[in-house]
Backbone atoms as SQL, in Angstrom:
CREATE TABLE atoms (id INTEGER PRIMARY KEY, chain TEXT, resi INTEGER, resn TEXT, atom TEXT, x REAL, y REAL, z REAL);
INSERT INTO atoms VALUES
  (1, 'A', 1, 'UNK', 'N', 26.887, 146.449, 162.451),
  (2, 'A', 1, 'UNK', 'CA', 25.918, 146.890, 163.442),
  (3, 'A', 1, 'UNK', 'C', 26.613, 147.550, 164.635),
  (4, 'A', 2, 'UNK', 'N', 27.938, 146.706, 164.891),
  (5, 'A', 2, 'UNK', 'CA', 28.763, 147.550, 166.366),
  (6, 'A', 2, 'UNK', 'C', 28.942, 148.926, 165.502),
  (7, 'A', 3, 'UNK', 'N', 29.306, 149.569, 164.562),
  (8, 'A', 3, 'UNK', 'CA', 29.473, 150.330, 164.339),
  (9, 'A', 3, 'UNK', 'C', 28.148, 151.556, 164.091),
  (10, 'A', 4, 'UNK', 'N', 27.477, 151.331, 163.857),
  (11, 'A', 4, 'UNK', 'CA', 26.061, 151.923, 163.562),
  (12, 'A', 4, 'UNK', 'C', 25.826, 152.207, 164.664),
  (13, 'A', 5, 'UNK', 'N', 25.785, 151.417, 166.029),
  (14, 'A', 5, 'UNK', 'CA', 25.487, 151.642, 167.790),
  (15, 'A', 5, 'UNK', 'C', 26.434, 152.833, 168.036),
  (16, 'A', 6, 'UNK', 'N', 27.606, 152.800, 167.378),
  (17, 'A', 6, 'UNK', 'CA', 28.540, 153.586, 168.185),
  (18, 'A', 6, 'UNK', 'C', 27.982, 154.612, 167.924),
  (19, 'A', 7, 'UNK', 'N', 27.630, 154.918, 166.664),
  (20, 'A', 7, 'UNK', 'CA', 27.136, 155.989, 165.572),
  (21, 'A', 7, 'UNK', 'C', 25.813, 157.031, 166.273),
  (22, 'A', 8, 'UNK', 'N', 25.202, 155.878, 166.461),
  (23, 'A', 8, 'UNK', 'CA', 23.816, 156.305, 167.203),
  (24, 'A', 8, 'UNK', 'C', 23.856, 156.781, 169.224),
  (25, 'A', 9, 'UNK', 'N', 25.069, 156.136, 169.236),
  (26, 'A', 9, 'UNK', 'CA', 25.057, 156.755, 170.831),
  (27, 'A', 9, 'UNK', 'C', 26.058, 158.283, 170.586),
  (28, 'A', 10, 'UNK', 'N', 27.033, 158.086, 169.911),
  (29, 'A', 10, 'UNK', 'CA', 27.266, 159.490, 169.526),
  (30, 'A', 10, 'UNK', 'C', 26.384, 160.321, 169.102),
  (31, 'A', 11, 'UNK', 'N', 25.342, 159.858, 168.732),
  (32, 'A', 11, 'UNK', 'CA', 24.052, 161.283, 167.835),
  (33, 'A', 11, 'UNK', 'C', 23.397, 161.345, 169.081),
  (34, 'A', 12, 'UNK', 'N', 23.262, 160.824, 170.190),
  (35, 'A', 12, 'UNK', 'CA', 22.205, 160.885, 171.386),
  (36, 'A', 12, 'UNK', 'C', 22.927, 161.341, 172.715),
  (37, 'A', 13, 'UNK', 'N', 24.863, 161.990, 172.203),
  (38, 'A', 13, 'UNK', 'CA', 25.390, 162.466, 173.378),
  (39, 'A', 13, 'UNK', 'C', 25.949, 161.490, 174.039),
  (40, 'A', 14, 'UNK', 'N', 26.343, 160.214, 174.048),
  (41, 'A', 14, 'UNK', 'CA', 26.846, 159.063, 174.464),
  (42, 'A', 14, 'UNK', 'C', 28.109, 159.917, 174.405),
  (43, 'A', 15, 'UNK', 'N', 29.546, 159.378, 175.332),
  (44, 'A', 15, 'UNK', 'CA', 30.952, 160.480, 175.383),
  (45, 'A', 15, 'UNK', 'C', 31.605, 158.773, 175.538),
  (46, 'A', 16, 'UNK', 'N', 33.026, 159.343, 174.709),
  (47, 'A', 16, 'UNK', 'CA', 33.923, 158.806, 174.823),
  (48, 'A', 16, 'UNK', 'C', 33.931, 156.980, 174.394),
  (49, 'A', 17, 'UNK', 'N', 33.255, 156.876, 173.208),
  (50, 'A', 17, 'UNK', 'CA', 32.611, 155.794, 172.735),
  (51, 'A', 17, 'UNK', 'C', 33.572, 154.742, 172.346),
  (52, 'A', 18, 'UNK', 'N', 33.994, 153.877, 172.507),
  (53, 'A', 18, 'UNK', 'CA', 34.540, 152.538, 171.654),
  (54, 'A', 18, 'UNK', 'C', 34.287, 151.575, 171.705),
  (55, 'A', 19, 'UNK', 'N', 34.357, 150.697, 169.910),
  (56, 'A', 19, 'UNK', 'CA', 33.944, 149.775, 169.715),
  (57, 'A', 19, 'UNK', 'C', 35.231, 148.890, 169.752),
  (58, 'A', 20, 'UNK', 'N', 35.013, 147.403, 170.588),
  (59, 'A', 20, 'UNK', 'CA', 36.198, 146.735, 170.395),
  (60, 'A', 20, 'UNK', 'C', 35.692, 145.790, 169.974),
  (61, 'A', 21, 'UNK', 'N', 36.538, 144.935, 168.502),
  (62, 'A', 21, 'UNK', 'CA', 36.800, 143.692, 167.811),
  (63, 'A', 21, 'UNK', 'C', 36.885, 142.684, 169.361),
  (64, 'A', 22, 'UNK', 'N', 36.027, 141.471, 169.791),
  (65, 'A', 22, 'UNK', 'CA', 36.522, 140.891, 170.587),
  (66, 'A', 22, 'UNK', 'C', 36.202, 139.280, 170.248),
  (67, 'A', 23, 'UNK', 'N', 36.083, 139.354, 168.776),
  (68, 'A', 23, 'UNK', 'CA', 36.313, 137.833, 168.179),
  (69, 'A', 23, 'UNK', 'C', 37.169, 137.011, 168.276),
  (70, 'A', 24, 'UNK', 'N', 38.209, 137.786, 168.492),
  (71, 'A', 24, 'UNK', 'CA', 39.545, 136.776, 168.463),
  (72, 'A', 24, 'UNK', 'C', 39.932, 136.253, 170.518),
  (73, 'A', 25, 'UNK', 'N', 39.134, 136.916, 170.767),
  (74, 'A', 25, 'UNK', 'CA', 39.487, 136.897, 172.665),
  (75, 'A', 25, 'UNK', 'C', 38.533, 135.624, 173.259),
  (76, 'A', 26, 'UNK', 'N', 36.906, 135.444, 172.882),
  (77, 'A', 26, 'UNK', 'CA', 36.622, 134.697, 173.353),
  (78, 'A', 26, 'UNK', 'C', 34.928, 134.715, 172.217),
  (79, 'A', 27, 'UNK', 'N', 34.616, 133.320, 173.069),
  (80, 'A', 27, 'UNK', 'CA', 33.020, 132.609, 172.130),
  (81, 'A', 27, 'UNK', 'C', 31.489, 133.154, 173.048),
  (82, 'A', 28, 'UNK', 'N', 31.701, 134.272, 173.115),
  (83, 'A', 28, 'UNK', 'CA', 30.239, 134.341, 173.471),
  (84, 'A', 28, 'UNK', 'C', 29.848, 135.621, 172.753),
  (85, 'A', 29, 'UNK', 'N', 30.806, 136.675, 172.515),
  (86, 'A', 29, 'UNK', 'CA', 30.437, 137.834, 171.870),
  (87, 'A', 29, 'UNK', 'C', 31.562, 138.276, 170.674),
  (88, 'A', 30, 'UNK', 'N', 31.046, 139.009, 169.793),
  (89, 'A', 30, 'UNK', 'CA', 31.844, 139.653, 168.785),
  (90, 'A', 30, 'UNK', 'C', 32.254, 140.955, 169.295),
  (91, 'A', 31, 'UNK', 'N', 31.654, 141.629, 169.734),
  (92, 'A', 31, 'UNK', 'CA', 32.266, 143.183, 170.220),
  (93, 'A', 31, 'UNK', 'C', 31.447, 143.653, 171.011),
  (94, 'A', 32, 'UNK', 'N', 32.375, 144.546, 171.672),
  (95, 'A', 32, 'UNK', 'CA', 32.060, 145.254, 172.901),
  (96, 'A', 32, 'UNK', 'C', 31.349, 146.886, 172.336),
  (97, 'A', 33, 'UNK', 'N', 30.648, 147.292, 172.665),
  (98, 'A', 33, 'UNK', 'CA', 30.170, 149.212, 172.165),
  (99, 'A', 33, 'UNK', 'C', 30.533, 149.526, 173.831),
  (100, 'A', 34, 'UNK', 'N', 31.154, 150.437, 173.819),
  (101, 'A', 34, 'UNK', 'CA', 31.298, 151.111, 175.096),
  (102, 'A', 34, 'UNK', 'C', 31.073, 152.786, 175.246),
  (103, 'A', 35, 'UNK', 'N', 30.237, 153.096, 176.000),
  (104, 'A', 35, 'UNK', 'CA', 29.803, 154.669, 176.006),
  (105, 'A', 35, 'UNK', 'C', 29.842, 155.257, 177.474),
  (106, 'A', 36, 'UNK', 'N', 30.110, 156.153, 177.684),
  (107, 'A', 36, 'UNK', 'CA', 29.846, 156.862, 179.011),
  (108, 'A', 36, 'UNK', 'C', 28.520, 157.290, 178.764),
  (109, 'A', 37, 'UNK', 'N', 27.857, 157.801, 180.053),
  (110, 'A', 37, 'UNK', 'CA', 26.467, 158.387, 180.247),
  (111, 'A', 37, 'UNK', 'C', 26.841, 159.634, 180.887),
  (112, 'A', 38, 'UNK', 'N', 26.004, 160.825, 181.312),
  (113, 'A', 38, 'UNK', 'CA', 25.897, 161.732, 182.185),
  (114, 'A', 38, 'UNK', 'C', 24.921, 161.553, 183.356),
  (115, 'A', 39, 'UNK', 'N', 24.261, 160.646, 183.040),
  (116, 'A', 39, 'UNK', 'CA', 23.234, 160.805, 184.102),
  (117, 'A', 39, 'UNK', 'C', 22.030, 159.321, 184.409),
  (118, 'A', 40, 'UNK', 'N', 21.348, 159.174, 185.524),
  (119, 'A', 40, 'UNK', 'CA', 20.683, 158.058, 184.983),
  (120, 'A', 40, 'UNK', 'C', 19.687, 158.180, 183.725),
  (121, 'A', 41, 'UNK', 'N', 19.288, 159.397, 183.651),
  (122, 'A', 41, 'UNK', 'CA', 17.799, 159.610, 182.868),
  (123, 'A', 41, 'UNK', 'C', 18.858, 159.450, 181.205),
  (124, 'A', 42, 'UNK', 'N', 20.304, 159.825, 180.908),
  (125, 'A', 42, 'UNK', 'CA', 21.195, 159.749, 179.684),
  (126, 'A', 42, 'UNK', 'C', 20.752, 158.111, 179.746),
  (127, 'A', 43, 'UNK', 'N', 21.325, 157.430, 180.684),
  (128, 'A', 43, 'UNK', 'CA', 21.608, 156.496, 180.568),
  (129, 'A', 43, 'UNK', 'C', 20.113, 155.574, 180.032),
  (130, 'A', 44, 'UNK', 'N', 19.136, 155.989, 180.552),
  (131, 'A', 44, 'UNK', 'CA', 17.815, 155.265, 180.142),
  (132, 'A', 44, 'UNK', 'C', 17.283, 155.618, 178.975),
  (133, 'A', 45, 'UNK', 'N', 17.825, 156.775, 178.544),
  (134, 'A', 45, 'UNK', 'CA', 17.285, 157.575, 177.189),
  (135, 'A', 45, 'UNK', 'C', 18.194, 156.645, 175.851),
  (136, 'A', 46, 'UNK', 'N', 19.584, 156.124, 176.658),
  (137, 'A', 46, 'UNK', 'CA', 20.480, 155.584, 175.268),
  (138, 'A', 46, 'UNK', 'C', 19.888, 154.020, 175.592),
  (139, 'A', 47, 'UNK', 'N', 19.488, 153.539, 176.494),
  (140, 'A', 47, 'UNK', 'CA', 19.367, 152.231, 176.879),
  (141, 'A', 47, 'UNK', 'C', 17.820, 152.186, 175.578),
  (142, 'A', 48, 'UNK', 'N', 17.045, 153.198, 176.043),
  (143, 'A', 48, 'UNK', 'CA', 15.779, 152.899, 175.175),
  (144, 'A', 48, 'UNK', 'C', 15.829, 153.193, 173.342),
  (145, 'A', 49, 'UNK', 'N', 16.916, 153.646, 173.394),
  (146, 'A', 49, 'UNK', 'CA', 17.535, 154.343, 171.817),
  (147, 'A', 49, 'UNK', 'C', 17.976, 152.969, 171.145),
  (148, 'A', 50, 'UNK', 'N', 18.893, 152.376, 171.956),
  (149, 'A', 50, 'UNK', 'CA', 19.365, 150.843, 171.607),
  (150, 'A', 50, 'UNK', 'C', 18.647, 149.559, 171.246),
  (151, 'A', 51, 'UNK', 'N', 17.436, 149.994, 172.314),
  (152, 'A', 51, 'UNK', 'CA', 16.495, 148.880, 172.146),
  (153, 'A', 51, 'UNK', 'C', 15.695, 148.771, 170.872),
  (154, 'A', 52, 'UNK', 'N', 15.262, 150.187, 170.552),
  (155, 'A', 52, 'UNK', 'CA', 14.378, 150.586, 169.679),
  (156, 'A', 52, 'UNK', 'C', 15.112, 150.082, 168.274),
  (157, 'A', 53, 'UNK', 'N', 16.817, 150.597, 168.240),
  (158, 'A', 53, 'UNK', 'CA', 17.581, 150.427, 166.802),
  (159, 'A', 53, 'UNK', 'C', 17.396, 148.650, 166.628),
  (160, 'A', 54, 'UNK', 'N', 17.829, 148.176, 167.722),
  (161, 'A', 54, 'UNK', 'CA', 17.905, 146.850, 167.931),
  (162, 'A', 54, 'UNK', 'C', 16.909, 145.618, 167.372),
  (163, 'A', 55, 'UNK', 'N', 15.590, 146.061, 167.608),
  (164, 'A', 55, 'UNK', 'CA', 14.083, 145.466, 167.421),
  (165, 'A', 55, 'UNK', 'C', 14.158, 145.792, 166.024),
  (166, 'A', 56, 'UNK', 'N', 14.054, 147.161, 165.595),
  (167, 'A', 56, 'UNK', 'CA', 13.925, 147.390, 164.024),
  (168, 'A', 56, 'UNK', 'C', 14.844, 146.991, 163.353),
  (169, 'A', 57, 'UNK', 'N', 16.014, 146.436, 163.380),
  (170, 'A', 57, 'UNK', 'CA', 16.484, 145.151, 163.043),
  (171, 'A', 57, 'UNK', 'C', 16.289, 143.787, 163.297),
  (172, 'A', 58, 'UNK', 'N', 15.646, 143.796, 164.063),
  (173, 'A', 58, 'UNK', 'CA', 14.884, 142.048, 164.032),
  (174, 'A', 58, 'UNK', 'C', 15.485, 141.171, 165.203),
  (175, 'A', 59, 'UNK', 'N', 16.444, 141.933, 166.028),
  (176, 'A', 59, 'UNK', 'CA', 17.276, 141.473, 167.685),
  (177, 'A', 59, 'UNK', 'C', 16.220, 141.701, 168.432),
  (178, 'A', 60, 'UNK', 'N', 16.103, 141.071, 169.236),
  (179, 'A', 60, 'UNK', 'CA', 15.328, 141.108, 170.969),
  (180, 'A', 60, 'UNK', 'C', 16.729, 141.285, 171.910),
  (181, 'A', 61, 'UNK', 'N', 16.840, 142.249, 172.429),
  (182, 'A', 61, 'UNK', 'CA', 17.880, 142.342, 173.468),
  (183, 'A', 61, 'UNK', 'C', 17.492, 141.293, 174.744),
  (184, 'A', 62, 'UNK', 'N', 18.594, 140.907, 175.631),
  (185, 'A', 62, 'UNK', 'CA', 18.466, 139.778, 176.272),
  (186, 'A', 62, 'UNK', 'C', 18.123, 140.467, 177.814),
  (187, 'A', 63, 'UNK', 'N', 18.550, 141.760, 178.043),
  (188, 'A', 63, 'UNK', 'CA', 18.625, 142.549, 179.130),
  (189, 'A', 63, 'UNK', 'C', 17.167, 142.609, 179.470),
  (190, 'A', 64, 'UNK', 'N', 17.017, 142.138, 180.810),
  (191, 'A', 64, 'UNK', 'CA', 15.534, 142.038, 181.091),
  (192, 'A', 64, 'UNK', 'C', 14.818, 143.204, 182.307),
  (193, 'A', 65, 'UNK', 'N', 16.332, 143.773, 183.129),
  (194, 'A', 65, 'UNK', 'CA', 15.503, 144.445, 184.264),
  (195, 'A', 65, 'UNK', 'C', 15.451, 145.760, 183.785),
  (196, 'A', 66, 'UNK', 'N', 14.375, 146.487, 184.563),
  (197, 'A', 66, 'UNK', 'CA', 14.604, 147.817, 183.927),
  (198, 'A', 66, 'UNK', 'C', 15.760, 148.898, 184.725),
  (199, 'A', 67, 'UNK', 'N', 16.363, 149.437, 184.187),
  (200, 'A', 67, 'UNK', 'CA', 17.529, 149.890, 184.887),
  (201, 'A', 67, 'UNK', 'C', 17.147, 150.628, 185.965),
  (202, 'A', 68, 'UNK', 'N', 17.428, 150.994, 187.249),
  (203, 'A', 68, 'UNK', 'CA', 17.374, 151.685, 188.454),
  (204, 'A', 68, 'UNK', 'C', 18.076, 153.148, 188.271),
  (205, 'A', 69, 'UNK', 'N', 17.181, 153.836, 189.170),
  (206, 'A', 69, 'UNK', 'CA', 17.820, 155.378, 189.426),
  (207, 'A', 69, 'UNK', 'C', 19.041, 155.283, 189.796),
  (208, 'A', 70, 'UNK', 'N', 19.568, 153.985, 190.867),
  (209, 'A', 70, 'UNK', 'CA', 21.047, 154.465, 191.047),
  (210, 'A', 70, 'UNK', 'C', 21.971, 153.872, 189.993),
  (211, 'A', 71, 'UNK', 'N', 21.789, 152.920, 188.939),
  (212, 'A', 71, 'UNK', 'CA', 22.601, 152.361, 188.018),
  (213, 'A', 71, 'UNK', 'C', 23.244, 152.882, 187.553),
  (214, 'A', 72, 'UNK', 'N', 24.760, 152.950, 187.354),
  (215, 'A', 72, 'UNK', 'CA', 25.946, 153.571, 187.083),
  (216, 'A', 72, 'UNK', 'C', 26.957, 152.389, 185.760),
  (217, 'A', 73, 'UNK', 'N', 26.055, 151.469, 185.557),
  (218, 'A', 73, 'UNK', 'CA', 26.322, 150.873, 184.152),
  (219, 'A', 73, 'UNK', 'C', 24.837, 149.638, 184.143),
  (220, 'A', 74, 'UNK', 'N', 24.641, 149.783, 182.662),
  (221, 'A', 74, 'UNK', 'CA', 23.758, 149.026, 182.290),
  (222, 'A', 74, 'UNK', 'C', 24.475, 148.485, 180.512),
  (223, 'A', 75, 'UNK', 'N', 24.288, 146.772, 181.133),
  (224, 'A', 75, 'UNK', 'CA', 24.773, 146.155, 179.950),
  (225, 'A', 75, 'UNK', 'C', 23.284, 145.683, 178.986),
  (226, 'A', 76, 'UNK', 'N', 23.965, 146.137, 178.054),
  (227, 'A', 76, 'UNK', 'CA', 22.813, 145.275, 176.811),
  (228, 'A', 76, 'UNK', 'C', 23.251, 144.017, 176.017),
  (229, 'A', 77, 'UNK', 'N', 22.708, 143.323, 176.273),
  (230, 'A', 77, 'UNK', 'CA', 23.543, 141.832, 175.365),
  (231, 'A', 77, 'UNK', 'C', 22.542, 141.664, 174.429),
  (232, 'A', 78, 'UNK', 'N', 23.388, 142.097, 173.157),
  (233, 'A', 78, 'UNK', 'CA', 22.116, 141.494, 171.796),
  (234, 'A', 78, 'UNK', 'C', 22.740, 140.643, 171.157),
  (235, 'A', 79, 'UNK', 'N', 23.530, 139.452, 171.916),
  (236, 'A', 79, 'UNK', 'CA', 24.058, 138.573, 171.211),
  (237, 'A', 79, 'UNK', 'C', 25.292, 138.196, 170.823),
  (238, 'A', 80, 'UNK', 'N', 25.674, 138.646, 169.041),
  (239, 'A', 80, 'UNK', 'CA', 26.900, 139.075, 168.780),
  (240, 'A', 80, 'UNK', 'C', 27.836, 140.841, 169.370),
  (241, 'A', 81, 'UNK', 'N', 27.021, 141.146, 170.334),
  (242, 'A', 81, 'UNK', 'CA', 27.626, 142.461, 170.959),
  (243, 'A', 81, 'UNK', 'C', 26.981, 142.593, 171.518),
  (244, 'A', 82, 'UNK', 'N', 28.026, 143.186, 172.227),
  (245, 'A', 82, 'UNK', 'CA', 27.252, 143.704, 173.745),
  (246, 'A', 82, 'UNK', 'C', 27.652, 145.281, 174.249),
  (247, 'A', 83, 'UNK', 'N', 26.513, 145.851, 174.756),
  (248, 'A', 83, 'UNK', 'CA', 26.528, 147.200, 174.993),
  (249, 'A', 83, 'UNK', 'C', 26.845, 147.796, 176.289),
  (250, 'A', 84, 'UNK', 'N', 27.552, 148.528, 176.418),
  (251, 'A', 84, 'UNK', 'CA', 27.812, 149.043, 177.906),
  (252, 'A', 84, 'UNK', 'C', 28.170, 150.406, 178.172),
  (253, 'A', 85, 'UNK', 'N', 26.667, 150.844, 178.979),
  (254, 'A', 85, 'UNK', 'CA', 26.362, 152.245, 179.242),
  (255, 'A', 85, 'UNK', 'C', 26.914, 152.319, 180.645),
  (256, 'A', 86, 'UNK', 'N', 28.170, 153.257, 180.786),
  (257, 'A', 86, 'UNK', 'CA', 28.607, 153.446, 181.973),
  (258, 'A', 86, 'UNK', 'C', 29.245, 155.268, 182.523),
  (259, 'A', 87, 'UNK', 'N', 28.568, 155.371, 183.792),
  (260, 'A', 87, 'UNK', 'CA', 28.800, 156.505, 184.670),
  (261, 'A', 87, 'UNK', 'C', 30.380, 156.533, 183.932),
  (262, 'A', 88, 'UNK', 'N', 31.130, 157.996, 184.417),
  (263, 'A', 88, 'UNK', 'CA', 32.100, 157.759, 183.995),
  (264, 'A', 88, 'UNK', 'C', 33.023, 157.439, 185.664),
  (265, 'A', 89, 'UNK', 'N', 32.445, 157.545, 186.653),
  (266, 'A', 89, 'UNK', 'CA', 32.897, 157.127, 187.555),
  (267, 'A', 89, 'UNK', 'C', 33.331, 155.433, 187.313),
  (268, 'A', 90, 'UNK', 'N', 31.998, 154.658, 187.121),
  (269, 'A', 90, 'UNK', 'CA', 31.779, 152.992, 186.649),
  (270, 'A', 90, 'UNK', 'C', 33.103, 152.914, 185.812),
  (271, 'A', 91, 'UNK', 'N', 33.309, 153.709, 184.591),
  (272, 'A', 91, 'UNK', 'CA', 33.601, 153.100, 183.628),
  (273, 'A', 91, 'UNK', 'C', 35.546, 153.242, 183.931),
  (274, 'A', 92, 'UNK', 'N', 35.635, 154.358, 184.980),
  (275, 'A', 92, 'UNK', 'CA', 36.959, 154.419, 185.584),
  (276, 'A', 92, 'UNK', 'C', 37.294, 153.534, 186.302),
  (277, 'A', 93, 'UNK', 'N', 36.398, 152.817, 186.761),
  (278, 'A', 93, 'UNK', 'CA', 36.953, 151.770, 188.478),
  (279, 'A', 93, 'UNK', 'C', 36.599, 150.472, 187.742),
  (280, 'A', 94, 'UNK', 'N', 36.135, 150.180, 186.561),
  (281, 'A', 94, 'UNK', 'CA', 36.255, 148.972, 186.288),
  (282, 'A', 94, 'UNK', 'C', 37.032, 148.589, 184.825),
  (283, 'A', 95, 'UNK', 'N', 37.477, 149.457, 183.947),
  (284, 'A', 95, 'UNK', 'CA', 38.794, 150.156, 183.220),
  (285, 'A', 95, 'UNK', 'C', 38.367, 148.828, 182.184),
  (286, 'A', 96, 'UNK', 'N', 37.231, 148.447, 181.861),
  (287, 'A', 96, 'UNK', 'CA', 36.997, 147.844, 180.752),
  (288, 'A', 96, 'UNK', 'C', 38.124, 147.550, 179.584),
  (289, 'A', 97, 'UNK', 'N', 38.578, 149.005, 178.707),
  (290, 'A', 97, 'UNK', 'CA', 39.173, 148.713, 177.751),
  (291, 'A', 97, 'UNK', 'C', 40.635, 148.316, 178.451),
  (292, 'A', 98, 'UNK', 'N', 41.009, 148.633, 179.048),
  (293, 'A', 98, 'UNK', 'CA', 42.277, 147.815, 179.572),
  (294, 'A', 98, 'UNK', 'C', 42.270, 146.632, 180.126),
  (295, 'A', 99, 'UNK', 'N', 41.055, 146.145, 181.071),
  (296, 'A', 99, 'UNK', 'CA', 40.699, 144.661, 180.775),
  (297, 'A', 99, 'UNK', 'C', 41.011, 143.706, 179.566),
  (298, 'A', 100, 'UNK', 'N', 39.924, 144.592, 178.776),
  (299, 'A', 100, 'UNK', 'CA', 40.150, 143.631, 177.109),
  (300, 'A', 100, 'UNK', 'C', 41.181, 144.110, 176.161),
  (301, 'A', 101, 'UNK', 'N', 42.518, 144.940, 176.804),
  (302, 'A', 101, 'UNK', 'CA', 43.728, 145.947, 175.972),
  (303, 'A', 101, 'UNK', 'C', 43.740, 145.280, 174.546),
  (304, 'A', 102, 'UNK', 'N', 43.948, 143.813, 174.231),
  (305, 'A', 102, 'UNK', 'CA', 44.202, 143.000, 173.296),
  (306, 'A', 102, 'UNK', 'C', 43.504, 143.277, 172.300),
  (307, 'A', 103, 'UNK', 'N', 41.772, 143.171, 172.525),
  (308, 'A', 103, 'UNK', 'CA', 41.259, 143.811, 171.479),
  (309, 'A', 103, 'UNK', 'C', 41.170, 144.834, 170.762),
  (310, 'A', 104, 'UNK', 'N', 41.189, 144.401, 169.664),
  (311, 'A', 104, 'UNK', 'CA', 41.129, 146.011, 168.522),
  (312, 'A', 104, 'UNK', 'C', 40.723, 146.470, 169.132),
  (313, 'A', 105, 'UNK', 'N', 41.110, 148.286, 168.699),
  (314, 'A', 105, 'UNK', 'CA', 39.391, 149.480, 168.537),
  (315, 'A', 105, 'UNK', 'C', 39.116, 149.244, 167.074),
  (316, 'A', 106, 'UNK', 'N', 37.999, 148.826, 167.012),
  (317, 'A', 106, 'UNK', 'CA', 37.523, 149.607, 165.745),
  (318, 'A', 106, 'UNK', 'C', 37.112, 150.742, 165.606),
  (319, 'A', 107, 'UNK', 'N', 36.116, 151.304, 166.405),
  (320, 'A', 107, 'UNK', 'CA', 36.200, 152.990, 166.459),
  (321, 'A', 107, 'UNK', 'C', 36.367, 153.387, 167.917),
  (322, 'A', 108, 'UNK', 'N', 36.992, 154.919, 167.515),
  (323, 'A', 108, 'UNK', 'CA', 37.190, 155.392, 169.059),
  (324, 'A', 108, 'UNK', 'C', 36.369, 157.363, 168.736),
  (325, 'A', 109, 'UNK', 'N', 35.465, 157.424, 169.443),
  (326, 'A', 109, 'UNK', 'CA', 35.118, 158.502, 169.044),
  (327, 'A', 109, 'UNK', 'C', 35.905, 159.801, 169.674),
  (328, 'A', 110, 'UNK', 'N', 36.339, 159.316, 170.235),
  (329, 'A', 110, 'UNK', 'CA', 37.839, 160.302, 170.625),
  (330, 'A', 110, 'UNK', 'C', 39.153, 160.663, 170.055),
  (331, 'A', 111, 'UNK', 'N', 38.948, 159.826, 168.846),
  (332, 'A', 111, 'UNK', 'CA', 40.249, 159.632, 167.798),
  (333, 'A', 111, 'UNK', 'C', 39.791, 159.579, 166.405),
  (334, 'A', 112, 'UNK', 'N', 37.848, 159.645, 166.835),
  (335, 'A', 112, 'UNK', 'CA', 37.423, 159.745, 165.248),
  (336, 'A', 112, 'UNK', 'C', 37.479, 158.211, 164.031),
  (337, 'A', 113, 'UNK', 'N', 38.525, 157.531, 164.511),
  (338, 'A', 113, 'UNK', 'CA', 39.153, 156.421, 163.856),
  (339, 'A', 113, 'UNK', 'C', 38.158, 155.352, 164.067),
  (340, 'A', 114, 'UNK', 'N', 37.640, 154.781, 162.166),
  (341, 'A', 114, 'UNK', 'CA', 36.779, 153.974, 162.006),
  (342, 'A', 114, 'UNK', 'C', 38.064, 152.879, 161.241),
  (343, 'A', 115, 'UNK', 'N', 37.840, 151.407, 161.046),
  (344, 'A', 115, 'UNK', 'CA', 37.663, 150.728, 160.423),
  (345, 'A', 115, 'UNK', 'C', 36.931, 149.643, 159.814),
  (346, 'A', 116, 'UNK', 'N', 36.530, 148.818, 159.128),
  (347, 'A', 116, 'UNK', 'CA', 35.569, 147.810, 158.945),
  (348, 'A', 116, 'UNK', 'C', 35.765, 146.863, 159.451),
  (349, 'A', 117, 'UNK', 'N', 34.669, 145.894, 160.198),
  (350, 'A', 117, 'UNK', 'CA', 35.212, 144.255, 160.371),
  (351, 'A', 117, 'UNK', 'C', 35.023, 143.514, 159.369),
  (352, 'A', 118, 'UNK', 'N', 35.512, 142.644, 159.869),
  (353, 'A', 118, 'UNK', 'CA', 35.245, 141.520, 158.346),
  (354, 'A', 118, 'UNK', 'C', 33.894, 140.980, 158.646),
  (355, 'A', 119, 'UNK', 'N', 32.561, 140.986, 158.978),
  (356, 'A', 119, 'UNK', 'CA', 31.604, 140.129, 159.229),
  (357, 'A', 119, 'UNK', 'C', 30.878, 141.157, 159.925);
């Protein structure tokens, strides 16, 4: 499914996408989807894209507010992954994947490079 998200925010213009393995780091999530936005209205257009893939698989996302005009990242927690739509300003000043460096990529849509998880 992290992989299918990545899939689908790339078809909707999502930039600079990766999915990180973060099973082995800690117990609340399996992986991270990480996407830049262009804009708030990008950002509400992939937020409502997610929700929609999400439900028609049978997830209720946990994210309850509706995102604001000035929001410059909006997280989606559906559980085993979690989604994070970020400005690329946001996604520079809070350097996520170097936070979690340890974890795999499984895909990087900047490198094209897929692999499978086990689960």
């Amino acid at each position: 499914m992290a992989l299918e998200l990545g899939k689908l925010l790339e078809d909707h213009k999502g930039s600079d996408i990766v999915v990180l393995d973060m099973r082995s780091l800690n117990f609340w999530t399996d992986f991270f989807v990480i996407a830049s936005v262009t804009s708030s209205a990008h950002l509400s257009g992939l937020e409502r894209h997610i929700k929609d893939y999400s439900r028609n698989k049978g997830i209720e996302p946990r994210r309850s507010r509706k995102p604001d005009i000035e929001d410059e990242w909006c997280l989606i927690d559906l559980g085993n992954l979690v989604v994070h739509l970020m400005t690329s300003r946001s996604r520079s000043f809070y350097e996520l994947e170097r936070l979690w460096s340890s974890a795999p990529v499984i895909y990087s849509s900047k490198s094209s490079s897929k692999s499978t998880p086990s689960s």
